[in-house]
CHARMM-style PDB file with segment names, atoms N, HN, CA, C and O in Angstrom:
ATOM      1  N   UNK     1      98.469 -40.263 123.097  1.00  0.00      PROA
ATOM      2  CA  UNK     1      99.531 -40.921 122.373  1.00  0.00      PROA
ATOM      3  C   UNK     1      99.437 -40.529 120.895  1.00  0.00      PROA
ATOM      4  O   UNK     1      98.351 -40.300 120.363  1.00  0.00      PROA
ATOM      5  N   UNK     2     101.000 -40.437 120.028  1.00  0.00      PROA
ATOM      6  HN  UNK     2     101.883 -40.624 120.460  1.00  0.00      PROA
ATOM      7  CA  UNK     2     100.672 -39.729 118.866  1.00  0.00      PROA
ATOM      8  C   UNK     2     100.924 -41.030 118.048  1.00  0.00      PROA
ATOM      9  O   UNK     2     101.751 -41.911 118.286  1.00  0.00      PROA
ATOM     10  N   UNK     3     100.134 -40.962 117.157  1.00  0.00      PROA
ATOM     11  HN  UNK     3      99.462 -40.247 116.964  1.00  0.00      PROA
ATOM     12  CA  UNK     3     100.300 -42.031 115.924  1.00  0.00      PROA
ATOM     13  C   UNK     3     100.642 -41.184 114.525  1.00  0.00      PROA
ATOM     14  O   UNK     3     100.524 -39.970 114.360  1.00  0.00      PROA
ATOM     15  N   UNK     4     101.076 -42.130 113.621  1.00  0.00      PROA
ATOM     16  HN  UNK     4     101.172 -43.117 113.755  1.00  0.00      PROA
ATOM     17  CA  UNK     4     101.787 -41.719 112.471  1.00  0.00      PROA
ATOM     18  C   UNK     4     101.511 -42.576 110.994  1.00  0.00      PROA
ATOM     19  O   UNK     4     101.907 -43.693 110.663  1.00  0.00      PROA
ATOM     20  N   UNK     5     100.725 -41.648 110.307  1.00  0.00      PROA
ATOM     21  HN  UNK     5     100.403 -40.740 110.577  1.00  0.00      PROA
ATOM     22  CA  UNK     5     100.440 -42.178 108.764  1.00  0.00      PROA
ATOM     23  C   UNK     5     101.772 -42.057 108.416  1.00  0.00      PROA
ATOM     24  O   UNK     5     102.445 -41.239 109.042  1.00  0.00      PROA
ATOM     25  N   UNK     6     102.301 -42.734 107.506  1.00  0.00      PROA
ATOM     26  HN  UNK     6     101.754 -43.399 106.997  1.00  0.00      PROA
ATOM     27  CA  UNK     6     103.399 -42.958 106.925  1.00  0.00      PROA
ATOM     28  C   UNK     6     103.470 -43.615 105.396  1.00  0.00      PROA
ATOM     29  O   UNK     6     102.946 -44.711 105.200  1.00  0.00      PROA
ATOM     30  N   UNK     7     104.185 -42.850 104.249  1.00  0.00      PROA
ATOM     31  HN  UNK     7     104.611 -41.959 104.408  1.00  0.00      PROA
ATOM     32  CA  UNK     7     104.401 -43.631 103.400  1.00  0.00      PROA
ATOM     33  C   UNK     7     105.434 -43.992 103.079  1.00  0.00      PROA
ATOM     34  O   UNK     7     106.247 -43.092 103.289  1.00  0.00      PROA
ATOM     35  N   UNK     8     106.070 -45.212 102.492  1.00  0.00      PROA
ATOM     36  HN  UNK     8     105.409 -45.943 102.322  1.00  0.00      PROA
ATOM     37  CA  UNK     8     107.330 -45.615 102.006  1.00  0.00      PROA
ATOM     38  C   UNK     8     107.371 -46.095 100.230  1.00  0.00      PROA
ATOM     39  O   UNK     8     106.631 -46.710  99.462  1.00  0.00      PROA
ATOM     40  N   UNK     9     108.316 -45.602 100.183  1.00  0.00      PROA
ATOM     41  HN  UNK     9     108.917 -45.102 100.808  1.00  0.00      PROA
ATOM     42  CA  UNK     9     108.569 -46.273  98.512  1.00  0.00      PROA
ATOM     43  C   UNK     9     109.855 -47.313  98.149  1.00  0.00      PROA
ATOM     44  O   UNK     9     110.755 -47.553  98.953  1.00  0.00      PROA
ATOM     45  N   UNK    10     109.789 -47.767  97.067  1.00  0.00      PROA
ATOM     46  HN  UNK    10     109.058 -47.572  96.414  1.00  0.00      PROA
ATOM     47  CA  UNK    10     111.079 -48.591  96.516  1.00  0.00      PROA
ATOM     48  C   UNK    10     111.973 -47.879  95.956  1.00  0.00      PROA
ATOM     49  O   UNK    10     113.143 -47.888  96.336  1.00  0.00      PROA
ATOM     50  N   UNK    11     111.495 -47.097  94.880  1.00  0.00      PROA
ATOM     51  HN  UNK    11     110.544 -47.089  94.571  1.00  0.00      PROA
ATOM     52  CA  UNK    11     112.260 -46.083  94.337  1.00  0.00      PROA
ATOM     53  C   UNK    11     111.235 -45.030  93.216  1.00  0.00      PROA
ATOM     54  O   UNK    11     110.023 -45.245  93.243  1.00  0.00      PROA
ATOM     55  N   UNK    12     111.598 -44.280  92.573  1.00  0.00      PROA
ATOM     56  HN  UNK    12     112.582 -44.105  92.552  1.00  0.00      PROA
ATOM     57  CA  UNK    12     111.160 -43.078  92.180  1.00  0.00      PROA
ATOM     58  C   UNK    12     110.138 -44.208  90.996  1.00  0.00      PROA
ATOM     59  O   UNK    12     110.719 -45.121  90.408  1.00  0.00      PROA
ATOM     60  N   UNK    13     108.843 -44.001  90.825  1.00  0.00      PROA
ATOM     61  HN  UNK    13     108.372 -43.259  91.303  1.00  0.00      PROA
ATOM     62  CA  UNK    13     107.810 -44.592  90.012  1.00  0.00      PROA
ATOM     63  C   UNK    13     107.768 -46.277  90.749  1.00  0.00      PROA
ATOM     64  O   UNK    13     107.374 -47.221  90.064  1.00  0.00      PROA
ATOM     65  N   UNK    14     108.121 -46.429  91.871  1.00  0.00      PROA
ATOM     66  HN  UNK    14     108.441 -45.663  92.427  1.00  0.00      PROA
ATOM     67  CA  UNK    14     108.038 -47.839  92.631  1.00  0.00      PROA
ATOM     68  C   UNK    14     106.681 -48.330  92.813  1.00  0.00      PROA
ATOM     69  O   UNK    14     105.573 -48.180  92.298  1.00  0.00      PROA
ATOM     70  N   UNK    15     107.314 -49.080  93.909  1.00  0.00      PROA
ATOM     71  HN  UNK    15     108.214 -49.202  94.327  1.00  0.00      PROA
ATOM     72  CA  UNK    15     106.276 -50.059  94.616  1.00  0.00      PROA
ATOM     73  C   UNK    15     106.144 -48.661  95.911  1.00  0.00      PROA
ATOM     74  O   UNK    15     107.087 -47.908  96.156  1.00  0.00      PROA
ATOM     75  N   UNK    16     104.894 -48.585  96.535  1.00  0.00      PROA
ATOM     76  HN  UNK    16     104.128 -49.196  96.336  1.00  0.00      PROA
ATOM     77  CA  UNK    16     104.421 -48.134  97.709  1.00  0.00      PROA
ATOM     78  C   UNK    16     103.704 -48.700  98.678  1.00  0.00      PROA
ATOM     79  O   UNK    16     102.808 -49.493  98.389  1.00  0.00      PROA
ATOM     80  N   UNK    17     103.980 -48.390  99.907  1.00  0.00      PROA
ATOM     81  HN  UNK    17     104.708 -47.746 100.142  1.00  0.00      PROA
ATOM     82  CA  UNK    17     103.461 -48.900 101.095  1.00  0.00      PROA
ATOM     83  C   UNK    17     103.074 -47.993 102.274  1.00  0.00      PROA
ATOM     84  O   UNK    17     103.918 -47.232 102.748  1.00  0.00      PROA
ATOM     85  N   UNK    18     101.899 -48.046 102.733  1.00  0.00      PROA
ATOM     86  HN  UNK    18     101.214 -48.664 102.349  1.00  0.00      PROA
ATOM     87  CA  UNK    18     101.168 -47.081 103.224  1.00  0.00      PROA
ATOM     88  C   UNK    18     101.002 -47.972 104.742  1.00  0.00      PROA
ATOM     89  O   UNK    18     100.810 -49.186 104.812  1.00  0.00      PROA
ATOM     90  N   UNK    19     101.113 -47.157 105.742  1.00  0.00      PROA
ATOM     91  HN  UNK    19     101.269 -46.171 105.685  1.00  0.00      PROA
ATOM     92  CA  UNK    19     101.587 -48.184 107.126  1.00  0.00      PROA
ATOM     93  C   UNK    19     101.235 -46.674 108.330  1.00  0.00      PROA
ATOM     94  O   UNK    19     101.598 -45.502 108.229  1.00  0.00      PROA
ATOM     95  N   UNK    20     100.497 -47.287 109.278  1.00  0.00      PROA
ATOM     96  HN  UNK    20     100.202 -48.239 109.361  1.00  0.00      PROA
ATOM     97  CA  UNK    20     100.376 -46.539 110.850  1.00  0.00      PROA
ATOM     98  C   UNK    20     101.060 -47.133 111.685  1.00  0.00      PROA
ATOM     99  O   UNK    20     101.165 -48.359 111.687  1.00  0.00      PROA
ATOM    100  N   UNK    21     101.668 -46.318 112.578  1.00  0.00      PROA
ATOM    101  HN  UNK    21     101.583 -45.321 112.577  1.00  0.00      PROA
ATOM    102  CA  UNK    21     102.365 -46.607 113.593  1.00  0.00      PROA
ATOM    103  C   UNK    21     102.794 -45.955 114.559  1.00  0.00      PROA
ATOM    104  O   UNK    21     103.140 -44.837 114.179  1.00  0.00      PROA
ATOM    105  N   UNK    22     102.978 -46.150 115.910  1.00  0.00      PROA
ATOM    106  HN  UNK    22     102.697 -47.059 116.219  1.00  0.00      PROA
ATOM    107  CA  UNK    22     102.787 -45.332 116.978  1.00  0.00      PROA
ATOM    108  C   UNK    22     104.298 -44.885 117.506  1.00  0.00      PROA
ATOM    109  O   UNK    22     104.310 -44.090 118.445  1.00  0.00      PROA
ATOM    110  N   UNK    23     105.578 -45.337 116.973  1.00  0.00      PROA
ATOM    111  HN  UNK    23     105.568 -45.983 116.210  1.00  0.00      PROA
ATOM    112  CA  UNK    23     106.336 -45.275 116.818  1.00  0.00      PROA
ATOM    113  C   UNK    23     107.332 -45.104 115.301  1.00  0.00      PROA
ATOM    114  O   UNK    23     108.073 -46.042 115.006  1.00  0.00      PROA
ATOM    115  N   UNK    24     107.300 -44.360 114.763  1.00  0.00      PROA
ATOM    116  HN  UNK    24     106.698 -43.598 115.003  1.00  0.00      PROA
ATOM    117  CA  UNK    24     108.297 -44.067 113.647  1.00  0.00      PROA
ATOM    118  C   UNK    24     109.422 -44.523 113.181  1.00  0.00      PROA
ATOM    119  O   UNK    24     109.777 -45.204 112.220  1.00  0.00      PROA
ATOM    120  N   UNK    25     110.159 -43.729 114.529  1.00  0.00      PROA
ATOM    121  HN  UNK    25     109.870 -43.176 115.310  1.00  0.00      PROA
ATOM    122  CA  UNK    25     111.591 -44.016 114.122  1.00  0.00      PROA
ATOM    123  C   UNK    25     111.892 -45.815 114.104  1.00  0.00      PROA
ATOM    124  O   UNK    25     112.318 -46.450 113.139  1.00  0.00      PROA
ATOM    125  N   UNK    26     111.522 -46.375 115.494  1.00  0.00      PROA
ATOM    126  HN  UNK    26     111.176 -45.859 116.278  1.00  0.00      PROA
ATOM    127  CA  UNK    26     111.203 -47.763 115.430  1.00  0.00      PROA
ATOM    128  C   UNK    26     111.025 -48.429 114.055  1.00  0.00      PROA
ATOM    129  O   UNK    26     112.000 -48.889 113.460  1.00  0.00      PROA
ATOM    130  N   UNK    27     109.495 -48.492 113.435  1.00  0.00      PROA
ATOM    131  HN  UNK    27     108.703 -48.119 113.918  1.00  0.00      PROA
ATOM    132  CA  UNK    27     109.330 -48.899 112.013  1.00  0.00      PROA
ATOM    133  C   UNK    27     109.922 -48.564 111.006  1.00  0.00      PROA
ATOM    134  O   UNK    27     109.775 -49.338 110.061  1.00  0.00      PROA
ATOM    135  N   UNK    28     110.537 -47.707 110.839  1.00  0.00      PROA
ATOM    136  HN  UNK    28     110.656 -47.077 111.607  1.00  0.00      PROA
ATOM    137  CA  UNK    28     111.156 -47.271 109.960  1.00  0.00      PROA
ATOM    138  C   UNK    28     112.349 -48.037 109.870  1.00  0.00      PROA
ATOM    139  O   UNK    28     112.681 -48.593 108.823  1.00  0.00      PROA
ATOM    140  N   UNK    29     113.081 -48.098 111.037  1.00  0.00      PROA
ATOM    141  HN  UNK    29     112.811 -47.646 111.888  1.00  0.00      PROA
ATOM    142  CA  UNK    29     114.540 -48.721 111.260  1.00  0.00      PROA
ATOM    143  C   UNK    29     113.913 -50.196 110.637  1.00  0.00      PROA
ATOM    144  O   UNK    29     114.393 -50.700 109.621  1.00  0.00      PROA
ATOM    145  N   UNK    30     112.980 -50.701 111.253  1.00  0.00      PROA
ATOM    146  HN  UNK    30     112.590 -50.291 112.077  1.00  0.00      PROA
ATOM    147  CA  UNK    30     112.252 -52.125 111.179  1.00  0.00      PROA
ATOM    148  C   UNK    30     112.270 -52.147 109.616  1.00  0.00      PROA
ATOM    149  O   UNK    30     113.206 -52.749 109.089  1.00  0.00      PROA
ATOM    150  N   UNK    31     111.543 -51.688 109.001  1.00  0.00      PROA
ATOM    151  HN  UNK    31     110.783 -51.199 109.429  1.00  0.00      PROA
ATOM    152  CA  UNK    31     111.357 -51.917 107.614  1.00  0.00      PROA
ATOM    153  C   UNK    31     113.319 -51.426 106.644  1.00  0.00      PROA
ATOM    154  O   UNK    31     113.431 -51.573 105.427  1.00  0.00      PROA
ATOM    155  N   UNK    32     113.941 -51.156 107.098  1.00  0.00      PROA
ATOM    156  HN  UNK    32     113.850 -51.036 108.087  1.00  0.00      PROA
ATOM    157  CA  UNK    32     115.048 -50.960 107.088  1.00  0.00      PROA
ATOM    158  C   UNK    32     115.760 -52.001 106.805  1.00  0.00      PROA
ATOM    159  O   UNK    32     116.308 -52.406 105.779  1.00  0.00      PROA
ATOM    160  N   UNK    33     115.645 -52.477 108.172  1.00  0.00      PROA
ATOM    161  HN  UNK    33     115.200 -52.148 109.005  1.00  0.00      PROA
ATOM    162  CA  UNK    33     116.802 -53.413 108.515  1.00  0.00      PROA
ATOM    163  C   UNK    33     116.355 -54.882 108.215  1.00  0.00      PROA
ATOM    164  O   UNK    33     117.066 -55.853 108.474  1.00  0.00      PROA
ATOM    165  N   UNK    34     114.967 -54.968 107.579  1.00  0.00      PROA
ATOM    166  HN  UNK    34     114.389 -54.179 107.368  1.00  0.00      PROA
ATOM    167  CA  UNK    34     114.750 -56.098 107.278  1.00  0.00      PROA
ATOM    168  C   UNK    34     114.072 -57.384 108.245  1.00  0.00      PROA
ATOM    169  O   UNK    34     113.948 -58.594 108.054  1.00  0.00      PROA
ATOM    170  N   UNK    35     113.665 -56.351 109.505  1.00  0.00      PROA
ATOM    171  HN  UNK    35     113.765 -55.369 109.660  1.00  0.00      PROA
ATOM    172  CA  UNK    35     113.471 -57.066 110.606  1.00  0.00      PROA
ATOM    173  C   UNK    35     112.612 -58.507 110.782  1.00  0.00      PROA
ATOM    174  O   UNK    35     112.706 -59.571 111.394  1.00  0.00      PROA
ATOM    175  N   UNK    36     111.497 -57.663 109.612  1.00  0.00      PROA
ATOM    176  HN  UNK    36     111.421 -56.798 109.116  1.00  0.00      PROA
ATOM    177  CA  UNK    36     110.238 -58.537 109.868  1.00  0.00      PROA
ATOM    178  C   UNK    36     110.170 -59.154 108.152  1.00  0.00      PROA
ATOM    179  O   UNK    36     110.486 -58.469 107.180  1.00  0.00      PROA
ATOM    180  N   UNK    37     109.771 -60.329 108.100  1.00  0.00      PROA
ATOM    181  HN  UNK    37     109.514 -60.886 108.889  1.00  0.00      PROA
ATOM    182  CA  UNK    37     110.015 -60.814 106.531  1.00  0.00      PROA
ATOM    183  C   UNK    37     108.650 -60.017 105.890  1.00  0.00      PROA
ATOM    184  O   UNK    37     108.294 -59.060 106.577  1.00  0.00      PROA
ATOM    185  N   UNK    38     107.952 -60.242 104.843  1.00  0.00      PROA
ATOM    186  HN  UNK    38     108.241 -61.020 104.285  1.00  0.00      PROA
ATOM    187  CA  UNK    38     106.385 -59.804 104.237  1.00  0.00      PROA
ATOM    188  C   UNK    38     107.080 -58.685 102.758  1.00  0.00      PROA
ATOM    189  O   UNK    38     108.070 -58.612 102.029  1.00  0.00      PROA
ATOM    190  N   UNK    39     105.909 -58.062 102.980  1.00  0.00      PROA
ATOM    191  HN  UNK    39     105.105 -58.121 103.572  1.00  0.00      PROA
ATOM    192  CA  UNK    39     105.819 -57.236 101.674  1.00  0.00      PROA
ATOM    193  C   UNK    39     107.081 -56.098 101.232  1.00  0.00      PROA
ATOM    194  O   UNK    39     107.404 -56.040 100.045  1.00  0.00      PROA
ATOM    195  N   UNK    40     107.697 -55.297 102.147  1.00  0.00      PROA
ATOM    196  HN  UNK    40     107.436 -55.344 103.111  1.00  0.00      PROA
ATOM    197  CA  UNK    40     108.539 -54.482 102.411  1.00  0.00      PROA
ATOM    198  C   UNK    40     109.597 -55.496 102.096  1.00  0.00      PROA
ATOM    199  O   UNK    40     109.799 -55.561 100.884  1.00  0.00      PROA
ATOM    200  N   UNK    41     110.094 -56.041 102.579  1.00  0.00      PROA
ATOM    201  HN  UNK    41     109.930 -55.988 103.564  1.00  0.00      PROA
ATOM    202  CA  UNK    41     111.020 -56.875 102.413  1.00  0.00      PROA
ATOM    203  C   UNK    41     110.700 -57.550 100.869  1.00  0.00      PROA
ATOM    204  O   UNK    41     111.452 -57.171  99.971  1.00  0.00      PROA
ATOM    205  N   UNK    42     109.981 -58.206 100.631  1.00  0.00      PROA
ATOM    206  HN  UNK    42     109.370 -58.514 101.361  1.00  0.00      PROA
ATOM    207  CA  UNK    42     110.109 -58.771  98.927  1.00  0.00      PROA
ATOM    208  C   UNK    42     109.969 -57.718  97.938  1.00  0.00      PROA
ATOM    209  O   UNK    42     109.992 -57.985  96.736  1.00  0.00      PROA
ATOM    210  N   UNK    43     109.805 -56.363  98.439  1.00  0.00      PROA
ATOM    211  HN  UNK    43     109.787 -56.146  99.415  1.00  0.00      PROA
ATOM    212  CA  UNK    43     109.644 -55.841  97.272  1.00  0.00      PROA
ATOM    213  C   UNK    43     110.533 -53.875  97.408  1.00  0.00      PROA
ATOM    214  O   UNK    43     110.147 -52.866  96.817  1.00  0.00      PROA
ATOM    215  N   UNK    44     111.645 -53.997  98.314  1.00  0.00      PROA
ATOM    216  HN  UNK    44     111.959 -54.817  98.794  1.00  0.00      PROA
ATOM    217  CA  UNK    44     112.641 -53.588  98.805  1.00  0.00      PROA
ATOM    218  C   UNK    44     111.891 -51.773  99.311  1.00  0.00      PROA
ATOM    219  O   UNK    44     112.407 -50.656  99.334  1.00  0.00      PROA
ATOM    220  N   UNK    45     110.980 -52.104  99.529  1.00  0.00      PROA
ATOM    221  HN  UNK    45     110.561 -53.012  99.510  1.00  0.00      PROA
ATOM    222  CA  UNK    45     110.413 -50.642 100.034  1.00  0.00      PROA
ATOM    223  C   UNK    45     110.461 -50.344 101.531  1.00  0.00      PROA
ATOM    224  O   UNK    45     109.801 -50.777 102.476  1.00  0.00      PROA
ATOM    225  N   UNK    46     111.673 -49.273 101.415  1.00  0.00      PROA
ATOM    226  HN  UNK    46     112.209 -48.921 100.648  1.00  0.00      PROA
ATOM    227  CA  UNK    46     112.306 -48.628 102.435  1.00  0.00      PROA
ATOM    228  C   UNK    46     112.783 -47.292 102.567  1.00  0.00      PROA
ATOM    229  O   UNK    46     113.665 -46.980 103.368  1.00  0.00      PROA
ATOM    230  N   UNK    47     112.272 -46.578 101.871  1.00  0.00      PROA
ATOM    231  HN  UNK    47     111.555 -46.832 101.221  1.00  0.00      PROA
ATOM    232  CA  UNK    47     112.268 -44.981 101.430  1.00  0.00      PROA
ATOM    233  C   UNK    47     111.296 -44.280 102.516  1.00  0.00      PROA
ATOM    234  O   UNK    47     110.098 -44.516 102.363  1.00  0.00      PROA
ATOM    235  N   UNK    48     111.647 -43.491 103.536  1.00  0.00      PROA
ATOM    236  HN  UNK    48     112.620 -43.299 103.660  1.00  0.00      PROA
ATOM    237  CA  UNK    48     110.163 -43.161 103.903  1.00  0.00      PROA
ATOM    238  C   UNK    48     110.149 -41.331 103.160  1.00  0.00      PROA
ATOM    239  O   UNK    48     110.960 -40.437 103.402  1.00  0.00      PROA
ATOM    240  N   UNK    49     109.171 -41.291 102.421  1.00  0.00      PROA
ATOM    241  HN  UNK    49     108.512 -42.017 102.224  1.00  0.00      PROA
ATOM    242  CA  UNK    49     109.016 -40.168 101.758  1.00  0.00      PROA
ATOM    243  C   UNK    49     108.113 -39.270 102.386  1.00  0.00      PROA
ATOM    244  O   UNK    49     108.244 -38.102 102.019  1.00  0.00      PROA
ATOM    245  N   UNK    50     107.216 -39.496 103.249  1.00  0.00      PROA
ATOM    246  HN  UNK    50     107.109 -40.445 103.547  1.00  0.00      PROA
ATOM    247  CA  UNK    50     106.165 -38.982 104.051  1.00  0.00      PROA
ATOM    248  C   UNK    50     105.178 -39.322 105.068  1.00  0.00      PROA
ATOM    249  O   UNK    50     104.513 -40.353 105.168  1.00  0.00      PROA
ATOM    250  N   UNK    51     105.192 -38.385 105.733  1.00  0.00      PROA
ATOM    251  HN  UNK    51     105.732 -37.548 105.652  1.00  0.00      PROA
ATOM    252  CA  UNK    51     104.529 -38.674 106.863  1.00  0.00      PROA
ATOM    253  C   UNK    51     103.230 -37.753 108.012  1.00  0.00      PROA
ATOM    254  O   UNK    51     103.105 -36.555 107.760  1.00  0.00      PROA
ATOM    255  N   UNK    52     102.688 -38.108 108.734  1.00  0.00      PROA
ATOM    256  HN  UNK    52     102.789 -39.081 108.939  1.00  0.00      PROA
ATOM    257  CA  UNK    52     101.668 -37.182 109.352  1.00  0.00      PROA
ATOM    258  C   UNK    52     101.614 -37.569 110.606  1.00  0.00      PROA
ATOM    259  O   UNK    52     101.842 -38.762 110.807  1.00  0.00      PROA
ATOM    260  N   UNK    53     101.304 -36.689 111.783  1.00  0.00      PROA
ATOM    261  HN  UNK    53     101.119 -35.720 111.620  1.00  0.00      PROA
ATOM    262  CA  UNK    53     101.336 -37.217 113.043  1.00  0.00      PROA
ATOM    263  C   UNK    53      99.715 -36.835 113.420  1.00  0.00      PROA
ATOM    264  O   UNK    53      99.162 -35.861 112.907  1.00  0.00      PROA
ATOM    265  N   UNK    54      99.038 -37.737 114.384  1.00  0.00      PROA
ATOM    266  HN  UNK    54      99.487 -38.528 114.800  1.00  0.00      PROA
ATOM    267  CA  UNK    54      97.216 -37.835 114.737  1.00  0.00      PROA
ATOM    268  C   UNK    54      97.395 -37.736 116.016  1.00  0.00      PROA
ATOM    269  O   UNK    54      98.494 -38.266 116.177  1.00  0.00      PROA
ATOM    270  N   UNK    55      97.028 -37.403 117.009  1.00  0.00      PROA
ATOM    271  HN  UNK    55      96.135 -36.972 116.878  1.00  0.00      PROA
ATOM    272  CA  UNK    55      97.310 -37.419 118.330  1.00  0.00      PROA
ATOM    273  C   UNK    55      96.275 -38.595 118.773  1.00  0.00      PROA
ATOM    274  O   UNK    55      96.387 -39.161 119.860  1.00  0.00      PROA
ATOM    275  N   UNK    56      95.098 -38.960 117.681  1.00  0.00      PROA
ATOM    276  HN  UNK    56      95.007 -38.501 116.797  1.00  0.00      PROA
ATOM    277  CA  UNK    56      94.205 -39.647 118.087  1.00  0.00      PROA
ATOM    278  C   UNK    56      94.062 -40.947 117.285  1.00  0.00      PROA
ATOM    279  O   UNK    56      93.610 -40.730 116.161  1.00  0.00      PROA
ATOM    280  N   UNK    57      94.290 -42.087 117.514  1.00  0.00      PROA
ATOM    281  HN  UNK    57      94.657 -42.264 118.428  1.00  0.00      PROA
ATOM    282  CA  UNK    57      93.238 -43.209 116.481  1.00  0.00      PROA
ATOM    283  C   UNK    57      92.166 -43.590 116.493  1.00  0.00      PROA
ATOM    284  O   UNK    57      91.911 -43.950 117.642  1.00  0.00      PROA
ATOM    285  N   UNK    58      91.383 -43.723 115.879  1.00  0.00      PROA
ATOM    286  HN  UNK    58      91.590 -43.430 114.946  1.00  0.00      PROA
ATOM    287  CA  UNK    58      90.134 -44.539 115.142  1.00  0.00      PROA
ATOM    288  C   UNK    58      89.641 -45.800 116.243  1.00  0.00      PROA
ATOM    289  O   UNK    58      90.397 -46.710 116.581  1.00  0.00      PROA
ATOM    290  N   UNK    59      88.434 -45.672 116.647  1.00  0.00      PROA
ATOM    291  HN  UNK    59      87.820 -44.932 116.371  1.00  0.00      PROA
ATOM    292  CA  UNK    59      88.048 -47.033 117.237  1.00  0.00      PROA
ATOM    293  C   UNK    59      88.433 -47.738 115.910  1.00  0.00      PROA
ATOM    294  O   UNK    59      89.194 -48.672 116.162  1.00  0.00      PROA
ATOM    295  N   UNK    60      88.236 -47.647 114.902  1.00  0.00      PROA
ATOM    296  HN  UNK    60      87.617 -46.889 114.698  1.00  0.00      PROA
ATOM    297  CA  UNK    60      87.993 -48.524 113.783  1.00  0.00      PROA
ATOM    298  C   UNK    60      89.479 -49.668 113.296  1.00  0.00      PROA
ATOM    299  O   UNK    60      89.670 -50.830 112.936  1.00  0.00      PROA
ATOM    300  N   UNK    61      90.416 -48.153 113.646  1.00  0.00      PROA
ATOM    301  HN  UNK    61      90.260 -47.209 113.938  1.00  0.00      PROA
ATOM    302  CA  UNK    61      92.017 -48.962 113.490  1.00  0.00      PROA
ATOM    303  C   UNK    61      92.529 -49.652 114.776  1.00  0.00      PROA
ATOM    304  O   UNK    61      93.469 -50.445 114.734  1.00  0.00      PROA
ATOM    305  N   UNK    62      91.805 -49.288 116.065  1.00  0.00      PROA
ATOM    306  HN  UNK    62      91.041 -48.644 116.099  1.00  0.00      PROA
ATOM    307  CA  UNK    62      92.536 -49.710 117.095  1.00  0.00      PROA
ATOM    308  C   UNK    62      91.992 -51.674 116.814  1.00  0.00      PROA
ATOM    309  O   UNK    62      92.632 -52.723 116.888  1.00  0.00      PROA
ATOM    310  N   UNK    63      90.696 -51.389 116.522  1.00  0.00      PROA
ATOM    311  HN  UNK    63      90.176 -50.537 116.462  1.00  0.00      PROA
ATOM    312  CA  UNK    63      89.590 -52.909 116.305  1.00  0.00      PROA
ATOM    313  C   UNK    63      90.281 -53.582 115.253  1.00  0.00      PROA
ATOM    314  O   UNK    63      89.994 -54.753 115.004  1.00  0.00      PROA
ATOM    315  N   UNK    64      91.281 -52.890 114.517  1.00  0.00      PROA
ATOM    316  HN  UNK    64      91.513 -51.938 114.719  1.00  0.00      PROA
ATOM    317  CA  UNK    64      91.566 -54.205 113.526  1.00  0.00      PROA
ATOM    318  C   UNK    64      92.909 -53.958 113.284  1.00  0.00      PROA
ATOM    319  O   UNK    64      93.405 -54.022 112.160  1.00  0.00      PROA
ATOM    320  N   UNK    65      93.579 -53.648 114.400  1.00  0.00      PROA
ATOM    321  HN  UNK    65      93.176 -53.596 115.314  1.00  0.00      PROA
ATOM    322  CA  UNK    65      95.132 -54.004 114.792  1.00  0.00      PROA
ATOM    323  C   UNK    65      95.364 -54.797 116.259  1.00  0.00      PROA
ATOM    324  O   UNK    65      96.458 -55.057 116.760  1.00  0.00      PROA
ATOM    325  N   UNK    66      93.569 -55.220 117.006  1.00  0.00      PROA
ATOM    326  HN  UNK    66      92.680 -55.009 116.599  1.00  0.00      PROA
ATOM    327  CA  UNK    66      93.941 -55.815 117.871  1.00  0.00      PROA
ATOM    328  C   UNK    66      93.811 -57.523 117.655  1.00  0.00      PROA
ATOM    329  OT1 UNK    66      94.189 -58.288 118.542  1.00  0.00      PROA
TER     330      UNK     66
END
């Protein structure tokens, strides 16, 4: 399964937000559309400027996203 470093911004010298996810297009739309309330949402960061695909995760990230 491929996972995805991802960064997003507010705007050019913004706020940034640094986020994994095993689905992209999904989160992306999510942080978009305002889906989920938190940080993205209060602080309007929804730019995705970059990204990387891992075919593998981390015991370390799987242990502290479960």
């Amino acid at each position: 399964m491929a996972y995805y470093v991802y960064l997003l911004a507010s705007k050019k010298h913004g706020t940034l937000y640094l986020g994994v996810t095993n689905d992209i297009v999904r989160r992306v739309y999510e942080h978009r559309s305002i889906a989920i309330k938190g940080f993205t949402s209060r602080y309007g960061v929804d730019n995705l400027v970059w990204f990387e695909i891992y075919m593998m995760c981390s015991p370390q990230s799987r242990a502290r996203r479960s």
